[in-house]
PQR file with spaces between the fields and no chain letter, atoms N, CA, C, O and H, PARSE charges and radii, in Angstrom:
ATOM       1  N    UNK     1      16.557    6.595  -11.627 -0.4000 1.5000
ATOM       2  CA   UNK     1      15.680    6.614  -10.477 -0.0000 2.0000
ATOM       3  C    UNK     1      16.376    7.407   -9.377  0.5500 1.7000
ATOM       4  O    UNK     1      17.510    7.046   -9.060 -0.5500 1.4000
ATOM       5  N    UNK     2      15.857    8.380   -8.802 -0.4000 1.5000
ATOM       6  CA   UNK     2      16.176    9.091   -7.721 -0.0000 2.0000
ATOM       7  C    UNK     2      16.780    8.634   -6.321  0.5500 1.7000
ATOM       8  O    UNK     2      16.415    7.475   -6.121 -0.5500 1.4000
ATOM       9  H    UNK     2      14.936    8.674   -9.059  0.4000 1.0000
ATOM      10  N    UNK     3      17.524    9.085   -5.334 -0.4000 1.5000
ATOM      11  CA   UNK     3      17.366    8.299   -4.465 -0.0000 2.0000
ATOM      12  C    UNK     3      15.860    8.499   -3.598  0.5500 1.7000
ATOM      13  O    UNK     3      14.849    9.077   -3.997 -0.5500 1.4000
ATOM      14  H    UNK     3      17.820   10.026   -5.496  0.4000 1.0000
ATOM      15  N    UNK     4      16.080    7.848   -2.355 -0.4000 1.5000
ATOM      16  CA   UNK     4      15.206    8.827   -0.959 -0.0000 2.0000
ATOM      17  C    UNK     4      15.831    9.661   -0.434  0.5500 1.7000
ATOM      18  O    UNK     4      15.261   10.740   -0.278 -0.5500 1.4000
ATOM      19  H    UNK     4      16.901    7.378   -2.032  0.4000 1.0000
ATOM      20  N    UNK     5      16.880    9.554   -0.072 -0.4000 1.5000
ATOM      21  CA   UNK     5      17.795   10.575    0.716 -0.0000 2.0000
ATOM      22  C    UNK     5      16.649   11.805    0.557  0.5500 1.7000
ATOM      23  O    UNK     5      15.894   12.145   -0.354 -0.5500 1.4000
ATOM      24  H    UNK     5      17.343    8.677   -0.199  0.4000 1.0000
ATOM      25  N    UNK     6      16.959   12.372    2.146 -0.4000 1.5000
ATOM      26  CA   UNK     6      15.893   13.529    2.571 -0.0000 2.0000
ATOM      27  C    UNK     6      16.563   14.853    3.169  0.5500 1.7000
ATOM      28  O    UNK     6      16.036   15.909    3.519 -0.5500 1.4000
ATOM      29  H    UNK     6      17.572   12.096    2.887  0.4000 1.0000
ATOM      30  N    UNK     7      18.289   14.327    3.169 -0.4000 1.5000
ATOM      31  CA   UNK     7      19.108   15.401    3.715 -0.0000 2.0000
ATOM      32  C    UNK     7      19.526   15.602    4.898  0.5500 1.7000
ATOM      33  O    UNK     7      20.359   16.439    5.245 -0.5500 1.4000
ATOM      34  H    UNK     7      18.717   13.469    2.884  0.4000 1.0000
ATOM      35  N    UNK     8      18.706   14.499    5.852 -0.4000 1.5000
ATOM      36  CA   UNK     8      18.687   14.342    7.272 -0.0000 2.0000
ATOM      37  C    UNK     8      20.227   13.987    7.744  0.5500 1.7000
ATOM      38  O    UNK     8      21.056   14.732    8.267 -0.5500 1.4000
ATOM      39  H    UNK     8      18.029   13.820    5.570  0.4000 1.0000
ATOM      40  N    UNK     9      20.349   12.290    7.304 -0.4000 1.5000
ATOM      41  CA   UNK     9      21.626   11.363    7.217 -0.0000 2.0000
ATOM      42  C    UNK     9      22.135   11.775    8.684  0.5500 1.7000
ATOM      43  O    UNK     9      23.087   12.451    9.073 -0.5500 1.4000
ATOM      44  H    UNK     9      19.676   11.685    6.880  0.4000 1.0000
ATOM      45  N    UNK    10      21.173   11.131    9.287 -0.4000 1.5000
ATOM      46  CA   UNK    10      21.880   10.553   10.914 -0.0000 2.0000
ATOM      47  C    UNK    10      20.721    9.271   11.517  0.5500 1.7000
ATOM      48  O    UNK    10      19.525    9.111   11.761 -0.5500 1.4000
ATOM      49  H    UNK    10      20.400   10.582    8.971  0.4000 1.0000
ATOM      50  N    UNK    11      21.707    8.727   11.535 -0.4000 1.5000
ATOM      51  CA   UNK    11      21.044    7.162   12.293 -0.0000 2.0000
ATOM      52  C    UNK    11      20.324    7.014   13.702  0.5500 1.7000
ATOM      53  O    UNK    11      20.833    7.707   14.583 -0.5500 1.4000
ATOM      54  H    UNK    11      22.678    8.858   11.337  0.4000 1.0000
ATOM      55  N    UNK    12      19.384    6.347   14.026 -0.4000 1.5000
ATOM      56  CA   UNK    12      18.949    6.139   14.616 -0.0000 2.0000
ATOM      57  C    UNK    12      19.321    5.287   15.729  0.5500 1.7000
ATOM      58  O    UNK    12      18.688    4.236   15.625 -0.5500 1.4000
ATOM      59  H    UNK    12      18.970    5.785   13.310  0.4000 1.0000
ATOM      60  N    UNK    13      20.126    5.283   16.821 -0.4000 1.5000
ATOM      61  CA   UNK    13      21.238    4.070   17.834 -0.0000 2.0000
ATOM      62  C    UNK    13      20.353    2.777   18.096  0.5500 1.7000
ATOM      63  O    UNK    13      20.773    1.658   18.391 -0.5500 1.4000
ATOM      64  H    UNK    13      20.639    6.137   16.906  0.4000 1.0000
ATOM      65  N    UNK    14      18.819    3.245   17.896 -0.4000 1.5000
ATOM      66  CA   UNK    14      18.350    2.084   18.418 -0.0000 2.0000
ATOM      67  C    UNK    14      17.996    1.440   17.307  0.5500 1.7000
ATOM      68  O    UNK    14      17.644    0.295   17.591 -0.5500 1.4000
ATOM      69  H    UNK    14      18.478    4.154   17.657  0.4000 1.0000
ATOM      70  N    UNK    15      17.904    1.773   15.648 -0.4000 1.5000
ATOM      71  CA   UNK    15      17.392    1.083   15.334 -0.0000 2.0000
ATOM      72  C    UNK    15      18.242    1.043   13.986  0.5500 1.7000
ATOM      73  O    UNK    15      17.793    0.277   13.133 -0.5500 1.4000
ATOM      74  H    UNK    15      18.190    2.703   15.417  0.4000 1.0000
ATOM      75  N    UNK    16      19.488    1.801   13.635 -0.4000 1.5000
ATOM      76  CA   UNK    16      20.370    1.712   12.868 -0.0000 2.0000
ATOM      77  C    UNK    16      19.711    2.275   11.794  0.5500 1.7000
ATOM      78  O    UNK    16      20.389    2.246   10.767 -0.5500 1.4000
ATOM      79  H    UNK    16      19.852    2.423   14.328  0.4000 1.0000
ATOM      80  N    UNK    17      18.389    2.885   11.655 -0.4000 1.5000
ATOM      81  CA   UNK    17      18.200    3.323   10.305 -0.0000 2.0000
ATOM      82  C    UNK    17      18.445    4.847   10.287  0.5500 1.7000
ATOM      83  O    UNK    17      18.375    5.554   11.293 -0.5500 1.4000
ATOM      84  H    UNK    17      17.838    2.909   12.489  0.4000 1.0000
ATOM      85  N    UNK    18      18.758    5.312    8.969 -0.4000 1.5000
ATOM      86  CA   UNK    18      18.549    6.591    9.049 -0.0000 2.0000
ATOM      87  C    UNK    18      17.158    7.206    9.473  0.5500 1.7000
ATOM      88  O    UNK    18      16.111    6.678    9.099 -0.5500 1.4000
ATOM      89  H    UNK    18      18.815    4.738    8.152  0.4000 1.0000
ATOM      90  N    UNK    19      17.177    8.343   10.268 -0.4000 1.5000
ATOM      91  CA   UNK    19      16.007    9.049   10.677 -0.0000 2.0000
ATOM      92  C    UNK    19      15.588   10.338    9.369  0.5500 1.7000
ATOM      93  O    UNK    19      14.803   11.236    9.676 -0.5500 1.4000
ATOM      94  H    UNK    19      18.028    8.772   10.572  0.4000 1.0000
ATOM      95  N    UNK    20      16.288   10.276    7.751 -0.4000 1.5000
ATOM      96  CA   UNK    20      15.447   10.657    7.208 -0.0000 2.0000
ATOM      97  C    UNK    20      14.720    9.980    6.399  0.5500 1.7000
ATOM      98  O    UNK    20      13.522   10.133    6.158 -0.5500 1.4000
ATOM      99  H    UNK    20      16.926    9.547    7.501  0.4000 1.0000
ATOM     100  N    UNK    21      15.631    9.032    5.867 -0.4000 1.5000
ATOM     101  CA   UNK    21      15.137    8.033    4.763 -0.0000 2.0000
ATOM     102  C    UNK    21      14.610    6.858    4.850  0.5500 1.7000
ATOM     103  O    UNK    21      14.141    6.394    3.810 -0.5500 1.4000
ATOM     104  H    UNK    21      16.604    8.908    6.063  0.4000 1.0000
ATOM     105  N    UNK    22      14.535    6.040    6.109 -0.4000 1.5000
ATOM     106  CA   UNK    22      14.666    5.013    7.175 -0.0000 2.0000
ATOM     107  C    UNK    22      14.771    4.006    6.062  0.5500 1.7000
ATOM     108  O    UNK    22      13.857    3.315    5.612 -0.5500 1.4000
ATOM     109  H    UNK    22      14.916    6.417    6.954  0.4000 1.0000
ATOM     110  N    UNK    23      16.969    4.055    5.411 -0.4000 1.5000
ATOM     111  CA   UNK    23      17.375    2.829    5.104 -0.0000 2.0000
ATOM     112  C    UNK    23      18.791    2.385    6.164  0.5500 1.7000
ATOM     113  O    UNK    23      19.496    3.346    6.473 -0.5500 1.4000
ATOM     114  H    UNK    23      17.712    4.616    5.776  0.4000 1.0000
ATOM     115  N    UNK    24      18.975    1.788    6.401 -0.4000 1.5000
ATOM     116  CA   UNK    24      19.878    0.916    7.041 -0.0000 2.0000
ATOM     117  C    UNK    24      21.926    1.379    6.203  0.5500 1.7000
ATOM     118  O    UNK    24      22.220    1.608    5.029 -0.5500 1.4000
ATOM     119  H    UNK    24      18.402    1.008    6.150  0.4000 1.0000
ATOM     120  N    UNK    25      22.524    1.351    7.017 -0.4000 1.5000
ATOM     121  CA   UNK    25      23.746    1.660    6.378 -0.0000 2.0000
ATOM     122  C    UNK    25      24.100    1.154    5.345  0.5500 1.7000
ATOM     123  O    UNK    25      24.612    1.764    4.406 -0.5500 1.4000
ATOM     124  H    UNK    25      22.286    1.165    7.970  0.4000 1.0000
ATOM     125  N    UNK    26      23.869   -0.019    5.395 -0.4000 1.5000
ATOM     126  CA   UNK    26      23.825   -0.936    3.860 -0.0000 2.0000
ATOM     127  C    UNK    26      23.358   -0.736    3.135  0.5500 1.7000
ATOM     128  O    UNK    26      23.660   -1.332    2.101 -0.5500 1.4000
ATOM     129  H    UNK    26      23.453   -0.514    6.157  0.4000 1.0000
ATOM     130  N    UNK    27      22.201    0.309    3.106 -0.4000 1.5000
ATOM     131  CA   UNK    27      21.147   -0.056    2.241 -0.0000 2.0000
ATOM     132  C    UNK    27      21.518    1.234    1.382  0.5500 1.7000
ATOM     133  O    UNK    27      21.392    1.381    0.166 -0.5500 1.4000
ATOM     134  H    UNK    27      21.956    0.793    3.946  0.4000 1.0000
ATOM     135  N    UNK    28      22.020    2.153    2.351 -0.4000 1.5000
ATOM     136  CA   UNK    28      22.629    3.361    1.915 -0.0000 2.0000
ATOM     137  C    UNK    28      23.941    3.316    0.855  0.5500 1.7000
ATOM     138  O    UNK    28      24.216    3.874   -0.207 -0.5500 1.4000
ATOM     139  H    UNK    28      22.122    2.034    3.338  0.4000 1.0000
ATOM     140  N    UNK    29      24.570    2.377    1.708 -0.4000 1.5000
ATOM     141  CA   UNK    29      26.105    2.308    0.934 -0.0000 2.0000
ATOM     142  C    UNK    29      25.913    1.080   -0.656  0.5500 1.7000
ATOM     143  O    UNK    29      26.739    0.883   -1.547 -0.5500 1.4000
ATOM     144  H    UNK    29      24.346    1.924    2.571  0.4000 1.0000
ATOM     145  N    UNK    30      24.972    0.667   -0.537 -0.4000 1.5000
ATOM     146  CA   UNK    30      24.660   -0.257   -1.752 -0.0000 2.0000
ATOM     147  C    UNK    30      23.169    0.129   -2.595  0.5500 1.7000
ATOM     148  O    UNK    30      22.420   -0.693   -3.123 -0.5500 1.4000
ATOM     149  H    UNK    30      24.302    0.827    0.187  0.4000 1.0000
ATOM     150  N    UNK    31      22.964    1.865   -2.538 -0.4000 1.5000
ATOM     151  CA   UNK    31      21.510    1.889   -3.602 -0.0000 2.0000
ATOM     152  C    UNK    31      22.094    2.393   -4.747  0.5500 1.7000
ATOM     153  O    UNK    31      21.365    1.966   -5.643 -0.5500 1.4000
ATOM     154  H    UNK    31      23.573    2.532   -2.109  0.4000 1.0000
ATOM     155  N    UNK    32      22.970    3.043   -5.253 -0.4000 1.5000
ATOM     156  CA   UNK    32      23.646    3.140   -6.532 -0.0000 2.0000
ATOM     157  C    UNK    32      23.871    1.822   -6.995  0.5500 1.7000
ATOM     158  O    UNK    32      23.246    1.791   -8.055 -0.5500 1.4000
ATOM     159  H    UNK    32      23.562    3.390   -4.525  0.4000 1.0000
ATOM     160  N    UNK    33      24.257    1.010   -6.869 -0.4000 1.5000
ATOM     161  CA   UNK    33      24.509   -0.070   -7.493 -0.0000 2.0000
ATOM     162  C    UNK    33      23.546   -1.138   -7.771  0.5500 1.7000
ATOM     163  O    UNK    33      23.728   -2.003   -8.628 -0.5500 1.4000
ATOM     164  H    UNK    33      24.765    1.035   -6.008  0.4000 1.0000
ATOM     165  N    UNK    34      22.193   -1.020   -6.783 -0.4000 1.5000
ATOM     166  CA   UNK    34      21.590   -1.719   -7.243 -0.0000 2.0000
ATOM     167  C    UNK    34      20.476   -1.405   -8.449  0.5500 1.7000
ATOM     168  O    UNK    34      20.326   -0.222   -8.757 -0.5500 1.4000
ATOM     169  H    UNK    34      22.046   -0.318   -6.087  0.4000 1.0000
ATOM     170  N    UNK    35      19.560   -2.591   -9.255 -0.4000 1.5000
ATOM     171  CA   UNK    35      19.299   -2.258  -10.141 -0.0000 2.0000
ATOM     172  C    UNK    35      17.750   -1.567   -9.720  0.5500 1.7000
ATOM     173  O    UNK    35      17.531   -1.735   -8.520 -0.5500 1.4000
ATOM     174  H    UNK    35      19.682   -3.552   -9.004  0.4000 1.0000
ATOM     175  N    UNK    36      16.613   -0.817  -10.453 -0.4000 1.5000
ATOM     176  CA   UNK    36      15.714   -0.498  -10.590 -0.0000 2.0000
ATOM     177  C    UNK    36      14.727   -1.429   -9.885  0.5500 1.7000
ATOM     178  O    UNK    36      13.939   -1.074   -9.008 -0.5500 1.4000
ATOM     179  H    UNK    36      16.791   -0.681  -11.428  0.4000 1.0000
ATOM     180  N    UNK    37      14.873   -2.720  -10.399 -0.4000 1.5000
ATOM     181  CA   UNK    37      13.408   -3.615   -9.732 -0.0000 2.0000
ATOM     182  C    UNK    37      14.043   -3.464   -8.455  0.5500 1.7000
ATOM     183  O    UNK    37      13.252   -2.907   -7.694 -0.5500 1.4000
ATOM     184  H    UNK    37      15.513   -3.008  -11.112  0.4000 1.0000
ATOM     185  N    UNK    38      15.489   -3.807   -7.714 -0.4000 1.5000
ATOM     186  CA   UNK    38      15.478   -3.400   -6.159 -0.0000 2.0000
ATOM     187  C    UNK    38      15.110   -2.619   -5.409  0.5500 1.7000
ATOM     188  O    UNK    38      14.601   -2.859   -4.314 -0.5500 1.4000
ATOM     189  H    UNK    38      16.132   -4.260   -8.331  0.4000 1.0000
ATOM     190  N    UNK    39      15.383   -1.212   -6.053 -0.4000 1.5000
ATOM     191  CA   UNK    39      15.580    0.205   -5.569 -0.0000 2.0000
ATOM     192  C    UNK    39      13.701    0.354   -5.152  0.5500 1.7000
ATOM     193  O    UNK    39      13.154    0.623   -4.083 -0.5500 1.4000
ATOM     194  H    UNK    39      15.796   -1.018   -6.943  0.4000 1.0000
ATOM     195  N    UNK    40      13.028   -0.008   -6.753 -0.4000 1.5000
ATOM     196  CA   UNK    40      11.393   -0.894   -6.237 -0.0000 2.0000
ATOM     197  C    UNK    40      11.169   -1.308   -5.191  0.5500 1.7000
ATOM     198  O    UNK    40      10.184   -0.888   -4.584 -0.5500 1.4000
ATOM     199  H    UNK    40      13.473   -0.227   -7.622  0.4000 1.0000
ATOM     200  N    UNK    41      11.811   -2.043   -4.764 -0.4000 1.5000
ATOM     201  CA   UNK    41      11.462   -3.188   -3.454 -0.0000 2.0000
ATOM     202  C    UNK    41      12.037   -1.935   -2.469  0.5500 1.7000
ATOM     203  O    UNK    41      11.322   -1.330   -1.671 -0.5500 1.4000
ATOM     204  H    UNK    41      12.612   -2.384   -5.257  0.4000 1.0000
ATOM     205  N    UNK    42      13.241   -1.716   -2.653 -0.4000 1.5000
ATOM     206  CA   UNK    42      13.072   -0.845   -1.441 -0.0000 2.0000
ATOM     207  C    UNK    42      12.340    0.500   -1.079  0.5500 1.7000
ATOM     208  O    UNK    42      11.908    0.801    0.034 -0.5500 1.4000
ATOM     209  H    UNK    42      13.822   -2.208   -3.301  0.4000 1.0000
ATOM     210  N    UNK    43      12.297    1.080   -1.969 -0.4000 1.5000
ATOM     211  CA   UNK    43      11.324    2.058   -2.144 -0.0000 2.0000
ATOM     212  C    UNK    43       9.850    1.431   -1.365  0.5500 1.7000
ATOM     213  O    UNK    43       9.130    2.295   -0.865 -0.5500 1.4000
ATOM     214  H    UNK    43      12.648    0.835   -2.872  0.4000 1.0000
ATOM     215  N    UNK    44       9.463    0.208   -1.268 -0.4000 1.5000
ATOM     216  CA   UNK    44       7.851   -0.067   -0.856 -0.0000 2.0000
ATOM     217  C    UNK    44       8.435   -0.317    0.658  0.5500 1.7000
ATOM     218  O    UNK    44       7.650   -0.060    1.571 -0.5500 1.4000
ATOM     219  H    UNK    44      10.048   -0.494   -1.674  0.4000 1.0000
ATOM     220  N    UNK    45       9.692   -0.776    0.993 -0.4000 1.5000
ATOM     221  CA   UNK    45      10.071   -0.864    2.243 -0.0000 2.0000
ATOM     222  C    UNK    45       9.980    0.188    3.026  0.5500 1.7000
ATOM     223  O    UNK    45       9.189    0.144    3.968 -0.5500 1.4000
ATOM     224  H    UNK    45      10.330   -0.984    0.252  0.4000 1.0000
ATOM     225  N    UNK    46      10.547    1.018    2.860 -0.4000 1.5000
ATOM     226  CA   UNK    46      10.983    2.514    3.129 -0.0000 2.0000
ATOM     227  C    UNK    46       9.527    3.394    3.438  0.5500 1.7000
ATOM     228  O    UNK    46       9.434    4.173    4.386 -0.5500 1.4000
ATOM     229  H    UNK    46      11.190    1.054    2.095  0.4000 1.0000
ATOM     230  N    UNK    47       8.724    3.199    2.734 -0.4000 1.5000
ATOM     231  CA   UNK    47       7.223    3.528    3.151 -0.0000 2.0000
ATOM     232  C    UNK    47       6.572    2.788    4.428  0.5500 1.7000
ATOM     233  O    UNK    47       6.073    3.344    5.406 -0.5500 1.4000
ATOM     234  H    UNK    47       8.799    2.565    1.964  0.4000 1.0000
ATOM     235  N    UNK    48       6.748    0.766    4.081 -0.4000 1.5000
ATOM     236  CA   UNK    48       6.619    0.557    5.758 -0.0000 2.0000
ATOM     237  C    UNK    48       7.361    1.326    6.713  0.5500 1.7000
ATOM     238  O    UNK    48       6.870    2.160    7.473 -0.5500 1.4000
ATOM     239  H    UNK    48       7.153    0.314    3.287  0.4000 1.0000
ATOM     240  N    UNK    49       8.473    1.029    6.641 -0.4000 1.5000
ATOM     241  CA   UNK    49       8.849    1.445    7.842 -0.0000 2.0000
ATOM     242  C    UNK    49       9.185    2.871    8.332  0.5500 1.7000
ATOM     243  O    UNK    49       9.889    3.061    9.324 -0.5500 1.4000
ATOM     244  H    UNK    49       8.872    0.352    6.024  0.4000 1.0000
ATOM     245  N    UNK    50       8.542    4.067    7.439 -0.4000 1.5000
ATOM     246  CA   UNK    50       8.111    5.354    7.870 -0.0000 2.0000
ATOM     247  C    UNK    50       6.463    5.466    8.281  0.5500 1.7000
ATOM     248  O    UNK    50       6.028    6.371    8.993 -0.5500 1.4000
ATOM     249  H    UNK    50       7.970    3.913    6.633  0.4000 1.0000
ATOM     250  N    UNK    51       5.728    4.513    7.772 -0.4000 1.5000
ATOM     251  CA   UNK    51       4.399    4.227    8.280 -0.0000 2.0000
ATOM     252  C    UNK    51       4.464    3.812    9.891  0.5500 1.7000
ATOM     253  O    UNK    51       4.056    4.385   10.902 -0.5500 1.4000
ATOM     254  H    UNK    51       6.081    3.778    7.193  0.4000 1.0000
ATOM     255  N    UNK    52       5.134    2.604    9.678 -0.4000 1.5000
ATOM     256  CA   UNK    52       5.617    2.323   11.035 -0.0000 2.0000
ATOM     257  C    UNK    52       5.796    3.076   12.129  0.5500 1.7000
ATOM     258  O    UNK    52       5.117    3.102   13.156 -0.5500 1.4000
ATOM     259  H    UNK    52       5.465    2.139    8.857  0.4000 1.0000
ATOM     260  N    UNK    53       7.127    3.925   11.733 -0.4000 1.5000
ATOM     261  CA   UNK    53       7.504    4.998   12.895 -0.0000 2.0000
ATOM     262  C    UNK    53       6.404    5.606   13.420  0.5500 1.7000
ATOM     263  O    UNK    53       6.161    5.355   14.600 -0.5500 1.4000
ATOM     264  H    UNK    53       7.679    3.904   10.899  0.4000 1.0000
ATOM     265  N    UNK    54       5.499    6.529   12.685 -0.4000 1.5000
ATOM     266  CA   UNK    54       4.632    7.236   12.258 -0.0000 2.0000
ATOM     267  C    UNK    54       3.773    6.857   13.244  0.5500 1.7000
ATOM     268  O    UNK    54       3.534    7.692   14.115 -0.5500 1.4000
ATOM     269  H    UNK    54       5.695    6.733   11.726  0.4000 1.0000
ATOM     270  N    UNK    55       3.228    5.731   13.308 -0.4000 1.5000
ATOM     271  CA   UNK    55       1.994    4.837   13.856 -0.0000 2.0000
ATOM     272  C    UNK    55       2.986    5.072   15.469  0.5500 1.7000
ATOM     273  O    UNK    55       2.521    5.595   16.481 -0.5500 1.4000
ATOM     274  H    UNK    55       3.423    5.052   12.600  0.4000 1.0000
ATOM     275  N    UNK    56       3.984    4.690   15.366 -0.4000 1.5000
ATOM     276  CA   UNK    56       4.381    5.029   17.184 -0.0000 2.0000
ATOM     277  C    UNK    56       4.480    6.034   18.145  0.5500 1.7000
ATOM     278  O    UNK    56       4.627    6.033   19.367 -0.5500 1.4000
ATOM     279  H    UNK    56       4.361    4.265   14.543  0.4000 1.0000
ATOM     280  N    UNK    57       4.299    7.360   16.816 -0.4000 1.5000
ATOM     281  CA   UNK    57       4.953    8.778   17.419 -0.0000 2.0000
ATOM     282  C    UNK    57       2.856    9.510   17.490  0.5500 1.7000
ATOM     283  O    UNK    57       2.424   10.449   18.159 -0.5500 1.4000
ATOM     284  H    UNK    57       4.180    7.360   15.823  0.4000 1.0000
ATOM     285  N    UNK    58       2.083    8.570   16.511 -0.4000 1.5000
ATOM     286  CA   UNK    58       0.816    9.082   16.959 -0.0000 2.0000
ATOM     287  C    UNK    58       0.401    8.874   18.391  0.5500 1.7000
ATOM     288  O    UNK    58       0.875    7.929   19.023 -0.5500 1.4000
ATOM     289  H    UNK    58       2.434    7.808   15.967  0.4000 1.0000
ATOM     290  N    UNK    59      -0.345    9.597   18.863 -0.4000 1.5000
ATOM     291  CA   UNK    59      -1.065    9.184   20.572 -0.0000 2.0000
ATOM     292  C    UNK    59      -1.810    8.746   20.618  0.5500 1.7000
ATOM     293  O    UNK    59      -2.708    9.211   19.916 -0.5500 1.4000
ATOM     294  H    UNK    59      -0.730   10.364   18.350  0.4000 1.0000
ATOM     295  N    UNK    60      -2.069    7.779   21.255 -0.4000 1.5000
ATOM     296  CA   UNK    60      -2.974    6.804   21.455 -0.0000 2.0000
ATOM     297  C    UNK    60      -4.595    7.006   22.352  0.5500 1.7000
ATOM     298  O    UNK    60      -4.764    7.069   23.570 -0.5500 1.4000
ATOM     299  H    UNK    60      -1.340    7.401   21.825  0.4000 1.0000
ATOM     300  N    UNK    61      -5.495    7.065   21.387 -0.4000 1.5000
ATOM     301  CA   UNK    61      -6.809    7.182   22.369 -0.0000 2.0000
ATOM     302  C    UNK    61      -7.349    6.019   23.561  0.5500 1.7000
ATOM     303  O    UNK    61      -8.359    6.243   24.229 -0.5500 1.4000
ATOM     304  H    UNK    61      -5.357    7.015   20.397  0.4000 1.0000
């Protein structure tokens, strides 16, 4: 399984995630090791919380 990594790899001060992949340092320093059904779970994470961002940086009518 691939990572996310997007090539960006610089954190965010306010919110500790990376601003390409939006995983957390941990999450970074522990996705090789974890197994497939995790990398799963995080993979559906990683979509919230680029949805997320996403939804804050749109303008509001």
């Amino acid at each position: 399984m691939g990572s996310p990594c997007t090539d960006v790899c610089k954190l965010d001060q306010e919110t500790g995630l990376c601003l390409g992949c939006f995983r957390s340092r941990e999450e970074i320093k522990t996705f090789r090791s974890m197994d497939d059904a995790a990398k799963l779970d995080l993979f559906d994470e990683l979509l919230k919380r680029r949805a997320a961002k996403e939804q804050t940086k749109s303008p509001r009518s």
